[in-house]
C-alpha positions, -999 to 999 in steps of 0.1 A, spaced: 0 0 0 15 32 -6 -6 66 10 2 103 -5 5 125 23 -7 164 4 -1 196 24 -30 220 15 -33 255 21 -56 279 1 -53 258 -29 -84 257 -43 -72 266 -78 -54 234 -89 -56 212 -60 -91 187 -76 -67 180 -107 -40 174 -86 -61 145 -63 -74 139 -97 -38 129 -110 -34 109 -80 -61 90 -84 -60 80 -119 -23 66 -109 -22 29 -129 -10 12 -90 -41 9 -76 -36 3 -42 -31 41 -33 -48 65 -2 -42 98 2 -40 120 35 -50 154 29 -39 179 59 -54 215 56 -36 246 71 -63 265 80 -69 278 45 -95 307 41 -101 305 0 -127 275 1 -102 248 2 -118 233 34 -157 226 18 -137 215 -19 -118 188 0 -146 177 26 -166 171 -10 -139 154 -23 -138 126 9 -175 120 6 -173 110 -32 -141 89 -23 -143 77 15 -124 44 5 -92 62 -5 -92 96 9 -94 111 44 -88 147 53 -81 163 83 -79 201 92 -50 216 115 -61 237 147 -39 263 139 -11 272 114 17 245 110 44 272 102 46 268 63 55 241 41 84 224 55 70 223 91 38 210 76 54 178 55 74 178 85 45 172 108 27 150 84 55 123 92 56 126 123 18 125 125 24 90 107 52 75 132 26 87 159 -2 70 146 17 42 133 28 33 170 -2 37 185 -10 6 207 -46 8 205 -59 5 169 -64 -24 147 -47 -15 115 -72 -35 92 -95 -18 68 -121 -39 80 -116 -23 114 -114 11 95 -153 2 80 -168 -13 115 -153 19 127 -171 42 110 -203 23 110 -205 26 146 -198 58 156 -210 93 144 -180 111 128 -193 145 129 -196 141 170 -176 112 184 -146 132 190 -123 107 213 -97 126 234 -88 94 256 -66 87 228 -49 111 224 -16 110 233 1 137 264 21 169 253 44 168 223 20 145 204 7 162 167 -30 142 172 -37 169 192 -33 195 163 -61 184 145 -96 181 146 -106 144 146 -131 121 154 -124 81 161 -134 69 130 -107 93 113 -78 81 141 -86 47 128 -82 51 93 -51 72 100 -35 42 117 -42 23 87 -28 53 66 2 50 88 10 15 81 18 21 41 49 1 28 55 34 9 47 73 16 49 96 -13 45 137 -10 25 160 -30 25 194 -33 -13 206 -42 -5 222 -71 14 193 -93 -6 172 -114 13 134 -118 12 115 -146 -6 79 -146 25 56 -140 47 78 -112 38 60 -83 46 21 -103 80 36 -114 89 48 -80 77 18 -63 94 -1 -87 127 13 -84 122 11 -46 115 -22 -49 144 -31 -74 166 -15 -43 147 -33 -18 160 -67 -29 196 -56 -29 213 -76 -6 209 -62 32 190 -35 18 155 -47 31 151 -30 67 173 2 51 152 37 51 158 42 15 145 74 -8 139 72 -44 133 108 -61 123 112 -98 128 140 -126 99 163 -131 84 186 -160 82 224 -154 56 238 -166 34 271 -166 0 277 -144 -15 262 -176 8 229 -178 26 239 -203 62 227 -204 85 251 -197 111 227 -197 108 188 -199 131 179 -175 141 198 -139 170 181 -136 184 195 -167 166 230 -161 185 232 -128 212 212 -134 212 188 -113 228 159 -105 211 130 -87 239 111 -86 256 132 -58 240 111 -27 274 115 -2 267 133 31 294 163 20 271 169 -8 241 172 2 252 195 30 256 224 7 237 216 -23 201 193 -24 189 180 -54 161 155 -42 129 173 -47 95 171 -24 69 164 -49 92 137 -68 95 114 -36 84 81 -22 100 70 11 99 31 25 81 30 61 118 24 73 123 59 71 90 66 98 116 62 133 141 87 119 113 111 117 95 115 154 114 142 161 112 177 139 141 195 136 147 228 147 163 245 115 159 229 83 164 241 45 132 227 35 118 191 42 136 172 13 165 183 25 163 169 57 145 137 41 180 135 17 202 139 47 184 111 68 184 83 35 224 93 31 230 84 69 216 59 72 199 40 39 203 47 1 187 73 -28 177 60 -57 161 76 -89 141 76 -115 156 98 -148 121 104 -161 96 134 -157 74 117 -139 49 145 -132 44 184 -140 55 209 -120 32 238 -121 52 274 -119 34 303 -110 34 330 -84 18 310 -54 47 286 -52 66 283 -18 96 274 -42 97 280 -75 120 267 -103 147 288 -121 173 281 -145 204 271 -129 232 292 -137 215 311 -162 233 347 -162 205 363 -151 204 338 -118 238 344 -115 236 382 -113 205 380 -89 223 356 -64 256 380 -68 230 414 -57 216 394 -31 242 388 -12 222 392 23 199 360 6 227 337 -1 237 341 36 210 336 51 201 307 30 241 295 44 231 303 81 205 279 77 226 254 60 243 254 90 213 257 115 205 224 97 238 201 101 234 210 137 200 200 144 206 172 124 242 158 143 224 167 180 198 146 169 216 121 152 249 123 161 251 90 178 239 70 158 266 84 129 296 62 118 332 82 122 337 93 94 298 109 91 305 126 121 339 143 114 324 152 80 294 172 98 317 186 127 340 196 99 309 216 78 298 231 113 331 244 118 332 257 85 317 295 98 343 301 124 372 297 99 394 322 80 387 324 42 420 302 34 408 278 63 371 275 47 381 265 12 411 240 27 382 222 42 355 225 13 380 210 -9 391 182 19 359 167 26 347 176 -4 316 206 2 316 216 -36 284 220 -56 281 201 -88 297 231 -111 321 254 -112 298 283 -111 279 278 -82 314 261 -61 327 297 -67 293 313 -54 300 291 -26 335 304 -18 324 338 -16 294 339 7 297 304 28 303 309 64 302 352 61 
């Protein structure tokens, strides 16, 4: 079973086609969570319309208050899923899921024995016990993929990725491994059409840079493009404090400790317009160039939280890092408290260079300032 876990807020304007797209996916045994973020455009009555026509294979549920934008959201959403998934008192079955919600009345049998004591993300939501029980059987997914609500997939993404996934899977000790596999993707306009057919060309980048040094200073593993095994679920109970954005920290996490994979195939659109929390540019187009180079005061603050990041993530994983993981992180931490000569005689030692010239010499000059 694999569930999509879609972070809405106000996205009334695409998000149908987009649960749509899902939907239409030719590996059938999919569910999607929907969490709302309070939206205010309308969102809330599309989606509750949307789980009535398809209560088999779509719940919803609507945050009490603000998450804190995207990251935190997908963030939350995981650990929402190890939460539920370790719940001791639900039968995981979706037979229990049906007798559930036969029983009980779920616009009034709200159920705060169980939830959980301080620190616990049930609590976040509005929910009634026939939703807690089909998100425990949401929770126990071989697979999780992410969705941003304004992509629209095309019908075989979630086979290839699960494919690949499982392809890795049957390596040899690779079974139990958290493992990541991350696909190309189309960028297109807000009418879908291509702006360029693949992202990782578009951007430049290179998938095949997995190693710890690289993806401290440079991600290339995008949100919408992901499925995770449910290996990854115990690495992600705890939210970190600073993060780049949530694929990032996903990246770092399947580098540690499991494997990325991809797909090199567009595997759905990427829709580019003026509500994105990210958008897409052209990597190292002159004009990109030029911008970072003005905005000096962005490319160091996008740096401070590069390193806010590889300390949240060695406190909180630290231990559990082989040697030479943990001198490469204490070695990046370090990085802001050297001298200029001192920074780029440890970028070129453990090897913190992006994947071209360009944007390694962008590097030199604002990492660490």
């Amino acid at each position: 079973m694999i569930t999509v876990l879609v972070a809405s807020y106000n996205g009334s304007r695409y998000i149908k086609q987009q649960l749509d797209s899902i939907l239409a996916q030719d590996e059938r045994d999919i569910h999607i969570l929907v969490s709302d973020d309070c939206s205010a455009d309308g969102s809330g009555e599309l989606l509750k319309e949307y789980e009535e026509r398809h209560r088999d294979r779509v719940l919803v549920l609507f945050r009490r208050k603000p998450s804190g934008g995207a990251a935190a959201h997908f963030l939350k959403l995981f650990k929402l899923m190890a939460e539920a998934d370790h719940s001791p008192e639900a039968d995981h079955s979706p037979e229990a899921e049906h007798d559930s919600e036969a029983e009980h009345d779920p616009d009034t049998d709200h159920v705060p024995q169980a939830m959980p004591g301080p620190g616990s993300l049930l609590s976040e939501y509005d929910m009634t016990e026939s939703q807690l029980a089909r998100l425990r059987y949401l929770a126990k997914a071989d697979y999780f993929m992410l969705s941003d609500q304004d992509d629209v997939w095309l019908p075989h993404k979630a086979r290839m990725l699960s494919d690949k996934m499982k392809e890795m899977e049957g390596e040899p000790g690779h079974g139990r491994l958290p493992l990541l596999v991350h696909s190309d993707l189309t960028v297109t306009d807000e009418e879908l059409r291509p702006i360029a057919d693949s992202f990782f060309r578009y951007q430049k980048i290179s998938p095949e840079r997995t190693r710890l040094s690289q993806l401290l200073v440079q991600n290339n593993v995008t949100g919408g493009a992901v499925m995770l095994s449910r290996s990854m679920l115990p690495y992600l109970k705890e939210i970190p404090g600073v993060c780049l954005m949530h694929d990032a920290w996903l990246a770092l996490i399947a580098s540690c400790f499991g494997e990325i994979g991809w797909v090199d195939r567009p595997l759905y659109y990427y829709r580019q317009h003026g509500g994105n929390t990210l958008g897409a540019e052209k990597g190292d187009s002159l004009e990109s160039v030029r911008d970072r180079v003005k905005d000096g005061n962005g490319a160091r603050e996008n740096y401070r939280k590069m390193f806010g990041q590889a300390d949240c993530f060695y406190h909180m994983f630290g231990s559990c890092l082989n040697q030479e993981q943990r001198e490469t992180l204490e070695a990046f931490i370090r990085l802001p408290r050297c001298g200029r000569l001192g920074k780029m005689g440890l970028i070129v030692k453990y090897g913190f260079t992006k994947n071209t010239l360009v944007r390694t010499l962008g590097q030199m000059l604002f990492i660490g300032d």
